[in-house]
C-alpha positions, 0 to 999 in steps of 0.5 A: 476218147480221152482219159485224164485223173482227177484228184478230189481232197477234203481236209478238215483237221485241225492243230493240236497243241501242247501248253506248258505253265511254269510257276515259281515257289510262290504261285507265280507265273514266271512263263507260259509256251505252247507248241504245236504237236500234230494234227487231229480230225480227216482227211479224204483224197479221191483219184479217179480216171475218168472218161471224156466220153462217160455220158454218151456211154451211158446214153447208149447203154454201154457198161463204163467201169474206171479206176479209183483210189480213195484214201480216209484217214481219221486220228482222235485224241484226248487232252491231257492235263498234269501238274509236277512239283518241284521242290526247287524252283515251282510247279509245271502246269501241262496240258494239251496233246500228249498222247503223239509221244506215246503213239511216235513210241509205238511206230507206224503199224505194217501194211498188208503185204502187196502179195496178200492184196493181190491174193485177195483179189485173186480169190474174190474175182475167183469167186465172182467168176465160178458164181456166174458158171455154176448151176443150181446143183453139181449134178455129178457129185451128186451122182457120185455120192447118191449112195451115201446121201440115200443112207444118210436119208434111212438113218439120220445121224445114226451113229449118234443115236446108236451111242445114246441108246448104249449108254441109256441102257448101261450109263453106270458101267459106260459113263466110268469107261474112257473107251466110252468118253472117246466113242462119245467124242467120235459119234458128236464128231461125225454127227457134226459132219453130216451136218456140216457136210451131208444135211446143209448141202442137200437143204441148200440144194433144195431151196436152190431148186425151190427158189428157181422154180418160185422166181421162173419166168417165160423167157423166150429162147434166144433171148439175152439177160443181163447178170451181175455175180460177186465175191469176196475175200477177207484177211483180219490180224490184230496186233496187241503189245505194251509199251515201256521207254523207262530207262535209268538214263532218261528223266522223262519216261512214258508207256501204253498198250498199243492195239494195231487191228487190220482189216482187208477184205475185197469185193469183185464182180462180172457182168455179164450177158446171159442167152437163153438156151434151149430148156434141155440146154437150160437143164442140163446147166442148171443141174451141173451135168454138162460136159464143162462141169466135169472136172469140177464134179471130179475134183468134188468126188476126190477124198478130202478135196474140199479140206484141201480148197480150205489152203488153195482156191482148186474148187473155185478156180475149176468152176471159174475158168471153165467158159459156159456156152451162152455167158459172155462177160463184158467187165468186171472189177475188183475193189480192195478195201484196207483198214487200220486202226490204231487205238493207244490206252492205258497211256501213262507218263512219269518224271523222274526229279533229282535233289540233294536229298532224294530222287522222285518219280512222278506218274501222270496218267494221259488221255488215249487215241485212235488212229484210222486210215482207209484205202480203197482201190478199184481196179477195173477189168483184172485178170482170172489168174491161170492157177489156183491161189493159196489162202494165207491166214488161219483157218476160220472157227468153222474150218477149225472144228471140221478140222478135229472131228476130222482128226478124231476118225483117223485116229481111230482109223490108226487105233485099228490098223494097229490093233490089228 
């Protein structure tokens, strides 16, 4: 077997340029220049490593999974066109590409980091892996929390309909009360956790069991399955900042708003052959109550775990690195996908013209431009990491709102200690 890479290019941009026009007090044209600034329009590289043997593979059924790079870079500008008046000599006709002065002002934006790219991957395949281990249902949490799930069953959001039911029969008196602003604020709270943390579990659980009971097929025991699982991970920051080169020293001065948007996100996958197990085996699994799901159901049934998987990946790493009898993984794969875009706007230019008599600011107003580069790379068969990762960034809006209701309950955890 022999590998070798193979580089595929497409190129289709194409000069700009920038033109110059002089004229002198009469109209007439003493000299004309044009001068060529960048390029515009894509460009596509792909890097792949193929295989000598790709087709016989695929003949026979075998799974063949090669690395690749693929690069797509796109810039788009809009033509600028100004004239400046000189009292002295003429006129100056410009046009062409002058937005490349204003984006060479801003820099080139910073890459993600090696270190947030690989934590990508790191928390995708995480995420592949612990799909392709789990069952319908985590058997032991529930267990562990079977009395709380029963309460919440007899009273739905009770504390919620407790409150409204005091302040229906005294809002007058309530409604001037601060304690009963902040009692509102806790019951919404804890409504929004139930929710968020008691309702949509116990639903999804049930249409998990739904779905597997409607999708049942009569698959002879012994027999093997092909299955695919996939995760994601995605990073986001945006950058906005403006831009000034006016200088008292400098004749020519020119500014934009400069917006740097990045989006990194990585897609991995396993597949994997699945044997059927016997129907207790089968259930047992299925309802996540095997000896291999217990310390994931121990880390579920610890207080504020599942805050703790919004900084650190602990939940899904458990369920990944614990080999369920029965699945074999035979390849997985991990493609990251880096996009920037760059977009300069508002773009302006001035000249500043010195005679005898005074000194004279010229503005100009010149055409905006987007700059998008794209990288994807696969790498084929990577490695689940021996320990959790971090999750860098900020937390989602989601996570962000369980974080304050959270915060409401033990302020008023703290009020009660200290009241008593």
């Amino acid at each position: 077997m022999s590998q070798f890479d193979r580089t595929r290019s497409s190129d289709w941009r194409t000069p700009t340029t920038r033109t110059e026009t002089i004229l002198d007090t009469n109209g007439k044209q003493v000299l004309q220049q044009s001068y060529q600034i960048g390029l515009e329009g894509e460009q596509k590289t792909i890097v792949d490593v193929t295989d000598s043997e790709y087709w016989w593979k695929r003949h026979h059924n075998m799974i063949v999974m090669n690395p690749v790079r693929i690069t797509h870079t796109s810039r788009i500008v809009q033509p600028s066109g100004f004239t400046i008046a000189h009292p002295g000599w003429g006129t100056a006709i410009h046009s062409g590409d002058w937005t490349s002065i204003a984006e060479s002002a801003c820099g080139s934006p910073p890459p993600f980091s090696s270190y947030l790219i690989q934590n990508a991957r790191d928390q995708a395949l995480a995420k592949a892996y612990a799909k392709l281990n789990s069952g319908l249902l985590d058997g032991g949490e529930l267990l562990g929390t079977c009395a709380v799930t029963a309460k919440m069953l007899r009273r739905p959001f009770g504390g919620a309909v407790d409150l409204l039911w005091k302040i229906a029969k005294r809002r007058r008196q309530l409604l001037r009360s601060a304690k009963t602003v902040y009692g509102m604020s806790r019951a919404t709270a804890n409504a929004w956790l139930e929710y968020r943390y008691g309702w949509t579990p116990l639903l999804l659980d049930a249409a998990a069991i739904i779905e597997d009971a409607r999708t049942k097929t009569d698959i002879p025991v012994g027999s093997v399955e092909r299955f695919v699982a996939r995760g994601t991970a995605d990073m986001e920051d945006i950058v906005e900042s403006i831009h000034d080169t006016s200088s008292p020293h400098a004749a020519w001065a020119f500014g934009c708003k400069y917006t740097n948007e990045r989006k990194l996100r990585a897609f991995a996958g396993v597949i994997a052959y699945v044997d059927r197990q016997k129907p207790f085996q089968d259930f047992v699994h299925k309802v996540g109550l095997s000896p291999r799901d217990w310390p994931q159901s121990a880390w579920e049934l610890i207080p504020l775990s599942f805050v703790a998987d919004w900084f650190v990946n602990v939940g899904d790493w458990l369920q990944a690195s614990t080999p369920v009898p029965g699945i074999r993984p035979v390849s997985s794969w991990v493609t990251t996908r880096d996009m920037t875009t760059c977009t300069v706007s508002d773009v302006w230019g001035s000249l500043r013209i010195n005679t005898s008599q005074a000194s004279t600011n010229h503005r100009f107003d010149i055409g905006n431009g987007t700059y998008m580069a794209q990288e994807l790379i696969r790498i084929a068969s990577p490695q689940l990491t021996s320990t959790p990762v971090a999750r860098p960034g900020m937390l989602s809006l989601l996570h962000t709102t369980d974080g304050l209701a959270l915060s409401l309950g033990k302020i008023q955890n703290l009020l009660t200690v200290l009241r008593h």
